[in-house]
Backbone as numpy.savetxt, mean C-alpha at the origin, in Angstrom:
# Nx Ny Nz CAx CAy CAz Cx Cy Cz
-34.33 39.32 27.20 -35.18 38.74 26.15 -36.53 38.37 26.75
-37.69 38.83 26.15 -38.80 38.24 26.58 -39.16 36.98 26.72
-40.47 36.38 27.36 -40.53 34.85 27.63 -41.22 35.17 26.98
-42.31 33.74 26.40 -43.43 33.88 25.64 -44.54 34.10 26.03
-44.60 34.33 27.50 -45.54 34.57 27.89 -45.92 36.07 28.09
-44.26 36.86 27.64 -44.69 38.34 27.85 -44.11 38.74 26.74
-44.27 37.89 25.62 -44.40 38.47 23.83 -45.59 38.82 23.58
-46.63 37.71 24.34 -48.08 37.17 23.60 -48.65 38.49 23.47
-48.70 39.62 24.22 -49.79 40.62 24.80 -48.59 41.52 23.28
-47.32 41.54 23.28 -46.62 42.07 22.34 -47.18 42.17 21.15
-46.80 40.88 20.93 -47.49 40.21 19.10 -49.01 40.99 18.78
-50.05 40.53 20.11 -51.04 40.84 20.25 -51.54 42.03 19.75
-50.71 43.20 20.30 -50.61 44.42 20.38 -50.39 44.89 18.76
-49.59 44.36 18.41 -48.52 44.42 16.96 -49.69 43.89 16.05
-50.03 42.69 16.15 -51.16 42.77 15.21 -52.56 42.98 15.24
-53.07 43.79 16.26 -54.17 44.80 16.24 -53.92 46.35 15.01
-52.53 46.72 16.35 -52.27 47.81 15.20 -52.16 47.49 13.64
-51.48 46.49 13.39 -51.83 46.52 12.07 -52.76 45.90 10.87
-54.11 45.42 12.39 -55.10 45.34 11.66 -55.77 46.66 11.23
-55.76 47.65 12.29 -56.89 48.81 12.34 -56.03 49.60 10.98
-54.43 49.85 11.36 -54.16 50.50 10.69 -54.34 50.02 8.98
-54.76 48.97 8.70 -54.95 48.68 7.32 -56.31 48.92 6.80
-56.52 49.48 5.66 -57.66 48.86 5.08 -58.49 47.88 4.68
-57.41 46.90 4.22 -57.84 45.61 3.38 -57.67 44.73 4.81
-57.87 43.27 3.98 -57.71 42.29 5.54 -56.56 41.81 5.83
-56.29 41.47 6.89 -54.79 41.55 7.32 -54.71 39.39 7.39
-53.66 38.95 6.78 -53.23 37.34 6.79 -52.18 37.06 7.42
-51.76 37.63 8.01 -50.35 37.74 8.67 -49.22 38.23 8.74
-48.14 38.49 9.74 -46.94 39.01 9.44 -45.75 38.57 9.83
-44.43 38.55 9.48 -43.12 38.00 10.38 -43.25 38.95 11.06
-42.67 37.70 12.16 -41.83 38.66 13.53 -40.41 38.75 13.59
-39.97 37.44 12.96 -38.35 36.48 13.48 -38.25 35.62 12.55
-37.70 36.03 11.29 -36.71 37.30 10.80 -37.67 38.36 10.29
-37.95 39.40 10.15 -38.42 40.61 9.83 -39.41 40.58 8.95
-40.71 41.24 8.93 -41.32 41.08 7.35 -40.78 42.09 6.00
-41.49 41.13 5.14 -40.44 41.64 3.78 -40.95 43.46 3.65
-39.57 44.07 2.93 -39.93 45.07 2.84 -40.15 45.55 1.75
-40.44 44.19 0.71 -40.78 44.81 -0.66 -39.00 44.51 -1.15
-39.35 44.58 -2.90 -38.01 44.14 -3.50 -36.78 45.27 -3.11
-35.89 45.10 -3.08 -34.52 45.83 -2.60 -33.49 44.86 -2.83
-32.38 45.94 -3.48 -30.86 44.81 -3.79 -30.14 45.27 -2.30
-30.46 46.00 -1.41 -29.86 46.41 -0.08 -30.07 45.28 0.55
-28.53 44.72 1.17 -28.62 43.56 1.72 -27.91 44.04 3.10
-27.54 45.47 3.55 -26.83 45.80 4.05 -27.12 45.45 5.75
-28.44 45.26 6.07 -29.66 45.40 6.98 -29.58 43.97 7.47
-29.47 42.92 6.57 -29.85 41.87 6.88 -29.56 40.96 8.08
-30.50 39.91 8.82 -29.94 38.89 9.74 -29.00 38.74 9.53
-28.12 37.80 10.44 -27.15 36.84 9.98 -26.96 36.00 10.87
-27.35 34.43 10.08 -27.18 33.00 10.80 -26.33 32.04 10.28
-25.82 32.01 11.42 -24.38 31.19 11.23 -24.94 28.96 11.18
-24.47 28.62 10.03 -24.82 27.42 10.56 -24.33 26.38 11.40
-25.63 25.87 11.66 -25.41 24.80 12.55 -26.64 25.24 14.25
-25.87 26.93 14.11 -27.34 27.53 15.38 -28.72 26.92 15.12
-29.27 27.30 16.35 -30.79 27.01 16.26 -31.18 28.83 16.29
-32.25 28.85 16.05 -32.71 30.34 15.83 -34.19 29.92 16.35
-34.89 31.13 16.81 -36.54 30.65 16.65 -37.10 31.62 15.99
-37.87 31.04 14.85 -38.67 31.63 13.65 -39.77 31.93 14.29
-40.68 33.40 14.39 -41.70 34.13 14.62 -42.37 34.35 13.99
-43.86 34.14 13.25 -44.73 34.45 12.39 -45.76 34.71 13.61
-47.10 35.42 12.69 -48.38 35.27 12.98 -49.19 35.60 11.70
-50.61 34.89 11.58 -50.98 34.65 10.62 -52.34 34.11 10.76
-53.47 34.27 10.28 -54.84 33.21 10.56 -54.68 32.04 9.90
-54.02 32.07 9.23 -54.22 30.40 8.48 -53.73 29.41 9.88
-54.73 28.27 9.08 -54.99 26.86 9.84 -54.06 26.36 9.64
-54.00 25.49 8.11 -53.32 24.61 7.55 -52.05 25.74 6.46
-51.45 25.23 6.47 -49.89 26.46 5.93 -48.58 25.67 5.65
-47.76 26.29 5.42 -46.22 25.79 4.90 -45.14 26.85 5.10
-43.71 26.64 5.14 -43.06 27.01 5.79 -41.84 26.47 4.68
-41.60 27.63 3.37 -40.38 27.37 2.99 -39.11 27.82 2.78
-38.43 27.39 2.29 -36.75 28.30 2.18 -36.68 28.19 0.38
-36.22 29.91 0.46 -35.72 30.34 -0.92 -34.62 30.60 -0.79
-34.07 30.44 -1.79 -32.23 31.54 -2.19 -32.91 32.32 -3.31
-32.52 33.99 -2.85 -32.62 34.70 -3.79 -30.93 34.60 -3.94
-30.93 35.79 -5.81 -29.95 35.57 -6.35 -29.54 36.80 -6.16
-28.11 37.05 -5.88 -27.44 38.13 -5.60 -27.61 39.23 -6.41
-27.77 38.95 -7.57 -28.30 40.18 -8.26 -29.74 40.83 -8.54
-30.50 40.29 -7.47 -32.28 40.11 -7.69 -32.65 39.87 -8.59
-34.05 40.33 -8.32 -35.17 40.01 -9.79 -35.44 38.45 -9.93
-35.12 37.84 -9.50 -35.42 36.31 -9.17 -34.81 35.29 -7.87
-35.71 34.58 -7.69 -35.35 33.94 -6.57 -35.50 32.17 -7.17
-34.77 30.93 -6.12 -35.10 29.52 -6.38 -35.92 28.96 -5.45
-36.87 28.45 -5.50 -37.77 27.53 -4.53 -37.20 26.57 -3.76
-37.03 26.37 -2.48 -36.33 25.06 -2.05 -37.30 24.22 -1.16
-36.98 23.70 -0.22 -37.27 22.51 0.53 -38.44 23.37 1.43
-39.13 22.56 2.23 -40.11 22.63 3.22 -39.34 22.63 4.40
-39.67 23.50 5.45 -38.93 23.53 6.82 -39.74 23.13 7.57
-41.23 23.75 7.67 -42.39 23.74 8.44 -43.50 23.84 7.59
-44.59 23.01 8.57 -45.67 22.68 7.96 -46.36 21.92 9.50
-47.86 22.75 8.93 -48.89 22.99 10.64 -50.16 22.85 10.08
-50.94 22.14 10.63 -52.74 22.10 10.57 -53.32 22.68 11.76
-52.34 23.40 12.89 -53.11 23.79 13.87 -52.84 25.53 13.61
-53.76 26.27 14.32 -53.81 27.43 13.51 -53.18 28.38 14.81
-52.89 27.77 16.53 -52.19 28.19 17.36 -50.24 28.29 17.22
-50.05 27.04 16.27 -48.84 26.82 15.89 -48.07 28.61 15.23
-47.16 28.82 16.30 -46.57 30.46 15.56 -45.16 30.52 15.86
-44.54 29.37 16.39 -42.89 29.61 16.86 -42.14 27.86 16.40
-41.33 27.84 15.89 -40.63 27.41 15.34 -38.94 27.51 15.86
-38.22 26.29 16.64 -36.49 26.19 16.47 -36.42 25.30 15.16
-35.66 26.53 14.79 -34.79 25.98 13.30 -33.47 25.98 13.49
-32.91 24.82 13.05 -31.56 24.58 13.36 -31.12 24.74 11.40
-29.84 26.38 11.98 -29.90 26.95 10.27 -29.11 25.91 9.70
-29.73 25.79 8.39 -29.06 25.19 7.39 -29.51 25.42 5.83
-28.19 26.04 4.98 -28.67 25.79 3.65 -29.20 24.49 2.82
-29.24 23.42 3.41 -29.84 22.55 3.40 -29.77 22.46 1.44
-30.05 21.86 0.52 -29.67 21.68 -0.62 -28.95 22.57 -1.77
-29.18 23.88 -0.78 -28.51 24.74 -1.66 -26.94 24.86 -1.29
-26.07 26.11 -2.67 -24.93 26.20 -2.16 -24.72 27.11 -2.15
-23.58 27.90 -0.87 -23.98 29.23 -0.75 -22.80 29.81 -1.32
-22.02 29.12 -2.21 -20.90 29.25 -3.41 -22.12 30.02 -4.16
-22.93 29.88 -4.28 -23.90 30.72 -5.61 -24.54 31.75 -5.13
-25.38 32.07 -4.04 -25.66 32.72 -2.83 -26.18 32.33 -1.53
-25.43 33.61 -0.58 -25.86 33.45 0.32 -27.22 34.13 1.41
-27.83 34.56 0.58 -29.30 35.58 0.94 -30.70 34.50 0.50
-31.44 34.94 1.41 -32.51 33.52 1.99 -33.71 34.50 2.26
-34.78 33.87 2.11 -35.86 34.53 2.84 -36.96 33.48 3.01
-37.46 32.84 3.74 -39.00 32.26 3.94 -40.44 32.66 4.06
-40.65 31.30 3.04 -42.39 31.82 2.49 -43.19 31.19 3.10
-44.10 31.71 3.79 -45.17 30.90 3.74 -46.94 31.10 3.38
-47.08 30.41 3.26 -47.89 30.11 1.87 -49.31 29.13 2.56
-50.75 29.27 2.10 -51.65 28.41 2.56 -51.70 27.10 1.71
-51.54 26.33 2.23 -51.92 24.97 1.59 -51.10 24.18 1.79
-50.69 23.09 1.00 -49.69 21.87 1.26 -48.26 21.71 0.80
-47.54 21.08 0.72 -45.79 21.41 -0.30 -46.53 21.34 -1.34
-47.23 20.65 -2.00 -47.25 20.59 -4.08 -47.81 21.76 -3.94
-48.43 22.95 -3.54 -49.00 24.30 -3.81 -47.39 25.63 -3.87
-46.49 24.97 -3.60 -45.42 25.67 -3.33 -45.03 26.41 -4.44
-44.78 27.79 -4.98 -44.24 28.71 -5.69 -45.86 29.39 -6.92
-46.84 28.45 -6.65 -47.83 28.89 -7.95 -48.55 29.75 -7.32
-48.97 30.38 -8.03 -49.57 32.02 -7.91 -50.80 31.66 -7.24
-50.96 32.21 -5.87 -51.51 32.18 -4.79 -52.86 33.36 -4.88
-54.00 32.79 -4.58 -55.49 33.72 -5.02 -55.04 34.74 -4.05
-55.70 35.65 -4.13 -55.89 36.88 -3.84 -56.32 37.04 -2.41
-57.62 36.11 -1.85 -58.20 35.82 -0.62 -57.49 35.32 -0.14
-56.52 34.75 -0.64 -55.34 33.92 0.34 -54.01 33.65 -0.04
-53.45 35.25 0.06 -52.28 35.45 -0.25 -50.84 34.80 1.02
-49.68 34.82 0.18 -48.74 34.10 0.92 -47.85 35.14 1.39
-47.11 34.95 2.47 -46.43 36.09 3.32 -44.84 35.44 3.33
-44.04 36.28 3.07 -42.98 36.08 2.85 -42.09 37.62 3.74
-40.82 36.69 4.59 -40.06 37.29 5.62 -39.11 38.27 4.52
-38.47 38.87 5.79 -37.32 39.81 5.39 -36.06 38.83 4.87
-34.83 39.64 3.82 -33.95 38.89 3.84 -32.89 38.55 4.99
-32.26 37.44 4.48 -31.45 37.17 5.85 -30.37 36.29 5.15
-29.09 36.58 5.76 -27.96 35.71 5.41 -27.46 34.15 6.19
-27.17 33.69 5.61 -26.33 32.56 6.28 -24.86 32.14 5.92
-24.37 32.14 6.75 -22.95 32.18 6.79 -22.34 30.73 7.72
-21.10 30.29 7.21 -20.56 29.58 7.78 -19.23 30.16 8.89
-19.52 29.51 9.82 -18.22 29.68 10.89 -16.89 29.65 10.93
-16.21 30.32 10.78 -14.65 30.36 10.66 -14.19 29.65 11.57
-13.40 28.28 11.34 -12.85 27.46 12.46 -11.47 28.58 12.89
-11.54 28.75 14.24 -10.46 29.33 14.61 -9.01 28.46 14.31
-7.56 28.93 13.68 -6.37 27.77 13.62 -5.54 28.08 14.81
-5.74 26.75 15.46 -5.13 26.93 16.37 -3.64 26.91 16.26
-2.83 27.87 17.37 -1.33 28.00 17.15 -0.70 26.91 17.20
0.39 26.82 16.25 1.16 25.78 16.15 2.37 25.66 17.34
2.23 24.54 18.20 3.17 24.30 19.33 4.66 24.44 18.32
5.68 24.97 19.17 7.11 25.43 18.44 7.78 23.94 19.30
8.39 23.13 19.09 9.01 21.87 19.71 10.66 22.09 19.32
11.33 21.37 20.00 12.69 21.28 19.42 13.02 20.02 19.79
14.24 19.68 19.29 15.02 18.11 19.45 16.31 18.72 18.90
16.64 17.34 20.25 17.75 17.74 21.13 18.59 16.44 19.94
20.12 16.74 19.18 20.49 16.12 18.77 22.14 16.04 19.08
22.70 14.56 19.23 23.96 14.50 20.18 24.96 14.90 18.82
26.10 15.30 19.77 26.77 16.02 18.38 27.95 14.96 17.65
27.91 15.37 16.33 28.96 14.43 16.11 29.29 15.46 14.68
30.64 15.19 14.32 30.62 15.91 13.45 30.70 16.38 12.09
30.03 15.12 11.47 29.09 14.60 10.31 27.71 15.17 10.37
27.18 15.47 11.06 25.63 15.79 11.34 25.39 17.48 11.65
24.69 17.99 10.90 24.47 19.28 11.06 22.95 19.96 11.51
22.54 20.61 11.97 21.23 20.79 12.61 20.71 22.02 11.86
19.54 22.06 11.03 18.82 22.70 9.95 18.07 23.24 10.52
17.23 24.62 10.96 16.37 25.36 11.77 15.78 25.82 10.77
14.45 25.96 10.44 13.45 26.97 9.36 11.99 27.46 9.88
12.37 28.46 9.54 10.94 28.92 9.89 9.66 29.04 9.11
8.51 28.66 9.89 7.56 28.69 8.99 6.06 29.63 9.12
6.09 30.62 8.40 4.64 31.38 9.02 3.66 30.86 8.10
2.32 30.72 8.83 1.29 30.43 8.51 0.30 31.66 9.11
-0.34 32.05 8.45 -1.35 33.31 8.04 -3.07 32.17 8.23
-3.59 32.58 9.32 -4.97 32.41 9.96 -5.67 33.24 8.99
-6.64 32.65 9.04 -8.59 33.91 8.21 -8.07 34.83 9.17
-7.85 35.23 10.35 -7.91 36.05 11.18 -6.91 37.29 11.12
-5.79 36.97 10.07 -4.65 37.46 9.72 -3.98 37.62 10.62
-4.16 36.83 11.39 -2.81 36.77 12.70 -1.80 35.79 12.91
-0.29 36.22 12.70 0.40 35.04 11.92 1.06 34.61 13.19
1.61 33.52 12.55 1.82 32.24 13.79 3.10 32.25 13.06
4.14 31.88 13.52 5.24 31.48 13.83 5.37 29.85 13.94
5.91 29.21 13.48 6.40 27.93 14.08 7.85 27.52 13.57
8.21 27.19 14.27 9.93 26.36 14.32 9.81 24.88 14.39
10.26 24.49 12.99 10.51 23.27 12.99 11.72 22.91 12.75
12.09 21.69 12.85 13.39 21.02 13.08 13.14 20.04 11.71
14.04 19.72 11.15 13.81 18.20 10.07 14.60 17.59 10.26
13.76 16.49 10.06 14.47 14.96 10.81 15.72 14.91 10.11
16.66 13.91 10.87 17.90 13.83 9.84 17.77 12.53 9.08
19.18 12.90 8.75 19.29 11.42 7.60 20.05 10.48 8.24
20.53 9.47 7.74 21.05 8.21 7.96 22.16 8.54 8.53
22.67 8.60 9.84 23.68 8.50 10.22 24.73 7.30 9.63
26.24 8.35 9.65 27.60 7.19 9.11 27.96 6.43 9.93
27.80 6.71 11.35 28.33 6.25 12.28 27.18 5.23 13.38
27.58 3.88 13.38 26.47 2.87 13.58 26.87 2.92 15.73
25.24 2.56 16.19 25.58 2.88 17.34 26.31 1.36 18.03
26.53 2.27 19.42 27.06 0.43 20.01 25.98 -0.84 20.06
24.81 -0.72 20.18 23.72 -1.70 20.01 24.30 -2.52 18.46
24.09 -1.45 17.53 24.46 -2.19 16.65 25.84 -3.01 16.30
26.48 -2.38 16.56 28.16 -3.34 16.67 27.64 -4.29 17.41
27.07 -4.45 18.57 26.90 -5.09 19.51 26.34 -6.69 18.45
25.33 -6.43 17.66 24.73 -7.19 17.00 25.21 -7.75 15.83
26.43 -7.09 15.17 27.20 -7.17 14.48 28.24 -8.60 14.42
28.74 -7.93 16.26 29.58 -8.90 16.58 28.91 -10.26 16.77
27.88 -10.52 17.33 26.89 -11.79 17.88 27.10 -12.33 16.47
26.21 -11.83 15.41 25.92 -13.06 14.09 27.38 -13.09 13.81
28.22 -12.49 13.70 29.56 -13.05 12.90 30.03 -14.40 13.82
29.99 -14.31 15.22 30.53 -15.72 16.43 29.61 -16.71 16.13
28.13 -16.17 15.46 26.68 -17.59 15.45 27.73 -18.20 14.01
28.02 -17.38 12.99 28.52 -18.03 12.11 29.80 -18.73 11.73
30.84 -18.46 12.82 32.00 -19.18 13.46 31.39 -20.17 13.50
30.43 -20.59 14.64 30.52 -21.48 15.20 30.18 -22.69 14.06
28.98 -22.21 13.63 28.02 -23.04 12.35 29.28 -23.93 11.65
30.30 -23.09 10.67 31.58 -23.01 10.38 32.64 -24.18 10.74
32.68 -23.91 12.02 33.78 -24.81 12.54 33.04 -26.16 13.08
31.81 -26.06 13.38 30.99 -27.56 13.78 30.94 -28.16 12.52
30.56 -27.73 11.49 30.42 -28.13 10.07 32.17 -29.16 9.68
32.86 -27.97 9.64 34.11 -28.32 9.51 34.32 -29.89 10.27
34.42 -29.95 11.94 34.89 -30.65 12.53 33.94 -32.21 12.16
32.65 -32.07 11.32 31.91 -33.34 11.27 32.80 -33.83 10.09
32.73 -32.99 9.27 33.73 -33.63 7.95 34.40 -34.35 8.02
35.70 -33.72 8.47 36.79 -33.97 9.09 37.26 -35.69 9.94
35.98 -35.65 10.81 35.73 -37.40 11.67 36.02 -38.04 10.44
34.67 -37.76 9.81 33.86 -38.87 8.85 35.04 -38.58 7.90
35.99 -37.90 7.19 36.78 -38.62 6.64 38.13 -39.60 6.79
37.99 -39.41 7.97 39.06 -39.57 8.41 38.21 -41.44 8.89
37.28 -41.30 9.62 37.33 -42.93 9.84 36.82 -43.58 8.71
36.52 -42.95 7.47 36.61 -43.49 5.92 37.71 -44.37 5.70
39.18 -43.58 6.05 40.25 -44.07 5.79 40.80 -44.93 6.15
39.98 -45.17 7.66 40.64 -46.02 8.37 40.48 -47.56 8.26
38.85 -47.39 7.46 38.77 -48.57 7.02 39.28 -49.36 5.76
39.62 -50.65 6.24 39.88 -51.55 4.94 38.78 -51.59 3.99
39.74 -51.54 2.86 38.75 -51.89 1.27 38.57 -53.36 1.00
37.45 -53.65 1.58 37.08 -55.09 0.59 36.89 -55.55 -0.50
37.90 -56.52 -1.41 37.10 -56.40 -2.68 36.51 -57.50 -2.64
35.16 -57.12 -3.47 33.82 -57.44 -3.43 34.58 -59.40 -4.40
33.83 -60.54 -3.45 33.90 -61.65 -4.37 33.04 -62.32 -5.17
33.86 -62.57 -6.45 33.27 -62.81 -7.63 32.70 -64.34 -7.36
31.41 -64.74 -7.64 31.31 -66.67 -7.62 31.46 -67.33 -8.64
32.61 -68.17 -8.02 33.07 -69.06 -9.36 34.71 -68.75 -9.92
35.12 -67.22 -9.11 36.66 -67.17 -9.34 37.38 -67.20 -8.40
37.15 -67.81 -7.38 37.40 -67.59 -5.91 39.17 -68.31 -6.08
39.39 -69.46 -6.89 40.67 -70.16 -6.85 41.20 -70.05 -8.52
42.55 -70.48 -8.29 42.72 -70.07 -9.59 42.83 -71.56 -10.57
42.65 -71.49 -11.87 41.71 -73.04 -12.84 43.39 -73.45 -12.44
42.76 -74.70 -12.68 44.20 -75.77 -12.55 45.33 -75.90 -13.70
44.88 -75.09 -14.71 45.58 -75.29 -15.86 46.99 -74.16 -15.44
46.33 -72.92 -14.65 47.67 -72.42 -14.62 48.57 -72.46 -13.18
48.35 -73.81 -12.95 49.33 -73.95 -11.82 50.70 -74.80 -12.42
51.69 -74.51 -11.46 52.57 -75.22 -12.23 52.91 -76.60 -11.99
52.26 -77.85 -11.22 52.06 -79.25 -11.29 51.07 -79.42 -12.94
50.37 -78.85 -13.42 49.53 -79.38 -14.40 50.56 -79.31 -15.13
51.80 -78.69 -15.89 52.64 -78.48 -16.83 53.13 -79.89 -17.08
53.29 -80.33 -17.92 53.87 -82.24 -18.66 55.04 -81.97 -19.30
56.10 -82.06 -19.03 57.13 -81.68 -19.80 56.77 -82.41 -21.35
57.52 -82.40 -22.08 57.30 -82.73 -23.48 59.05 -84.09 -23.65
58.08 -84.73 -23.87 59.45 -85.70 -24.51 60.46 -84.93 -25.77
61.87 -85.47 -25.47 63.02 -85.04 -26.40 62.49 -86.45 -27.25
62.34 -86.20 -28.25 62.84 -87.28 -29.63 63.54 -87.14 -30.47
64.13 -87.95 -30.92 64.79 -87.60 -32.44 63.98 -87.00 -33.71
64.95 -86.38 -34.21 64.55 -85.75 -35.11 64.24 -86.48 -36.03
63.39 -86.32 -36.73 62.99 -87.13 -38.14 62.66 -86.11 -39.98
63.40 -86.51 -40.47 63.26 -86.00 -41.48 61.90 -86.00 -42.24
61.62 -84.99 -42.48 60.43 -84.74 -43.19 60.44 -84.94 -44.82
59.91 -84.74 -45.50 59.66 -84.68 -46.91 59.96 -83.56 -47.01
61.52 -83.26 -48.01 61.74 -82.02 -48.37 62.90 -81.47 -47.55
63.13 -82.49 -46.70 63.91 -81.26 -45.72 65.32 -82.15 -45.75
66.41 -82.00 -45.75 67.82 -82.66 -45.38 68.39 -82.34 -44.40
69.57 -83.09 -44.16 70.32 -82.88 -42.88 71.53 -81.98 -43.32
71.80 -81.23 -42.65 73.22 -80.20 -42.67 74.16 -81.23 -43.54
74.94 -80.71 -44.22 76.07 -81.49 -44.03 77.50 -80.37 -44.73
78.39 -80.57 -44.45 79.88 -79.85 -45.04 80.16 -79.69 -46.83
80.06 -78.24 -46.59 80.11 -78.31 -48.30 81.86 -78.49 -48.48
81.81 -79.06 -49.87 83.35 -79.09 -49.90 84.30 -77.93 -50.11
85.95 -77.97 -50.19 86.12 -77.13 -50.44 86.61 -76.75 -52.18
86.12 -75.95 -52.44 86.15 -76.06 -54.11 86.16 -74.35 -54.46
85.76 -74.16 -55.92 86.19 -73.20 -56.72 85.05 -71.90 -55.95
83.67 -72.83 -55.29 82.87 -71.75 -54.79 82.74 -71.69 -53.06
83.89 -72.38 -52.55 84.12 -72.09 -51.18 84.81 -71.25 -50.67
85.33 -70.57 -51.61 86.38 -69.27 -51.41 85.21 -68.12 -51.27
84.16 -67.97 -51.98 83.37 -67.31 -52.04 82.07 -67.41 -50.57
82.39 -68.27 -49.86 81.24 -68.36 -48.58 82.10 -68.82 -47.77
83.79 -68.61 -47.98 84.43 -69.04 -46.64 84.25 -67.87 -45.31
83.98 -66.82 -45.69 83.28 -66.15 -44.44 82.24 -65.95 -44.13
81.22 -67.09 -44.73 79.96 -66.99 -43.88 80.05 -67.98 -42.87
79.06 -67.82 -41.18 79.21 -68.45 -40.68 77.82 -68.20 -40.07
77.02 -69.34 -39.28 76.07 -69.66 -38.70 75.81 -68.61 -37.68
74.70 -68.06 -37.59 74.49 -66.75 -36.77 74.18 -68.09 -35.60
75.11 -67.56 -34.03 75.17 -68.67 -33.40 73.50 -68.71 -32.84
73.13 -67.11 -32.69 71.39 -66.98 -31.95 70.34 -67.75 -32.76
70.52 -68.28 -33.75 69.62 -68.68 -35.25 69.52 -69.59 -34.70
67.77 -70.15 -34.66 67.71 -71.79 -34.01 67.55 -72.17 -35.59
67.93 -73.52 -35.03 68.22 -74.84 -36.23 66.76 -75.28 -36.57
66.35 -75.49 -37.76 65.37 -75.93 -38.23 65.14 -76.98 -37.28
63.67 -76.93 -36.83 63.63 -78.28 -35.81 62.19 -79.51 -36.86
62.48 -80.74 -36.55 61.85 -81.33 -37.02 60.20 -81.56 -36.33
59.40 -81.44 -36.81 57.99 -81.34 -36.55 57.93 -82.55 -35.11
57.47 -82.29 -34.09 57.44 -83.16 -32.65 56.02 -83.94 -32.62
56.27 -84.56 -32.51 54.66 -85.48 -31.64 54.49 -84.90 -30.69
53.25 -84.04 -29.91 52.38 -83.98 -28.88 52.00 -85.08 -28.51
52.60 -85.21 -27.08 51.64 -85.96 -26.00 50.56 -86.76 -26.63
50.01 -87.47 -26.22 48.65 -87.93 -26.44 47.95 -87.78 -24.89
């Protein structure tokens, strides 16, 4: 590849000839990417920049002051879209340009064919019909393309599973198809499920909380147990009342006064027993006789004073 110092006499060369060889006056030409070759749907020819590269853009041209833009033409020609500014120069030595490619607002879902204009004057002069004395020069087409991430092969792994014979080991294969159409292979394994059978760690842990809860259990138990027991042991006090501590004097048996025997005294109304005779109506009550349990009418007593 040439340096720039042994393009210059190149370029040089390149645009003499195609000053002399013209009639009219010559405003410039691409170098890097190509100058246009006039409308064509042949895209067959074209650059191709991958993004993200840097590239270096080649013009020459007399203009001073200039611009430097990106179009998307449309895949089916006959029209193109105006886009963004790349470059833009007031010095009139300015002729090389690293562009780092990018479709930059466009999408290349709609197309991917590009060409750059440049044009005398400032960005707001961009796409309007350019005088005659100072026409705008526009490159060859050129594509941009994005990079195919290479997929990398899938590592094949296995696992190692202890046997038991509840558990069965599932092998499947899986191809996966690269942009590159070169298919990959991978072997996977799928995890298992819940084993039936619990390991010794776990028994291990099993056994521990069931002895934590013995113990809880039987300490619980054995506090009870004290405390009811020296409940029992104690005597019940009953609680004393003030004021019933002895019992009233009336019901002891010194307060009791026997009651004097007196004679009986006849009341008003009342008579004394006496023997009925025997006659025409003693035949008739000779078998009644005094119920011996029947107390005897008693005559009304004097109480004490």
């Amino acid at each position: 590849m040439l340096t720039r110092a042994a393009r210059s006499p190149f370029y040089l060369f390149l645009f003499l000839s195609i000053t002399f060889a013209q009639d009219s006056v010559f405003w410039g030409t691409w170098v890097n990417p190509p100058a246009s070759i006039g409308p064509t749907i042949d895209y067959s020819t074209h650059p191709v920049y991958t993004v993200g590269q840097t590239t270096e853009l080649h013009w020459i041209t007399v203009y001073s002051n200039y611009s430097i833009a990106l179009w998307q033409q449309h895949p089916g020609g006959g029209w193109a879209t105006l886009g963004p500014i790349i470059y833009q120069t007031f010095e009139p030595s300015n002729d090389l340009f690293n562009w780092s490619v990018s479709p930059l607002r466009f999408n290349l879902s709609d197309s991917d064919i590009f060409f750059l204009w440049l044009y005398p004057g400032v960005a707001t002069e961009q796409g309007s019909d350019a005088p005659k004395d100072r026409p705008s020069i526009t490159s060859h087409y050129f594509n941009v393309t994005v990079e195919e991430k290479a997929v990398p092969p899938a590592s094949s792994s296995s696992t190692s599973v202890p046997s038991s014979p509840s558990v069965s080991v599932i092998t499947t294969s899986v191809s996966v198809v690269a942009p590159s159409a070169t298919e990959i292979t991978s072997t996977k394994t799928p995890s298992l499920g819940h084993s039936s059978a619990l390991s010794s760690g776990a028994w291990a842990g099993v056994g521990v909380g069931v002895a934590f809860l013995a113990l809880i259990f039987l300490g619980g138990g054995t506090l009870w147990y004290r405390r009811r027991k020296k409940q029992r042991s104690q005597p019940t006090v009953q609680p004393q009342v003030p004021g019933h501590s002895e019992l009233p004097a009336w019901g002891t048996r010194e307060s009791v006064v026997p009651m004097k025997q007196r004679a009986p005294a006849e009341a008003a109304g009342w008579k004394s027993p006496v023997e009925m005779d025997e006659g025409a109506d003693s035949g008739r009550f000779s078998n009644w006789r005094r119920h011996p349990e029947q107390p005897v009418p008693m005559s009304p007593r004097e109480l004490p004073g």
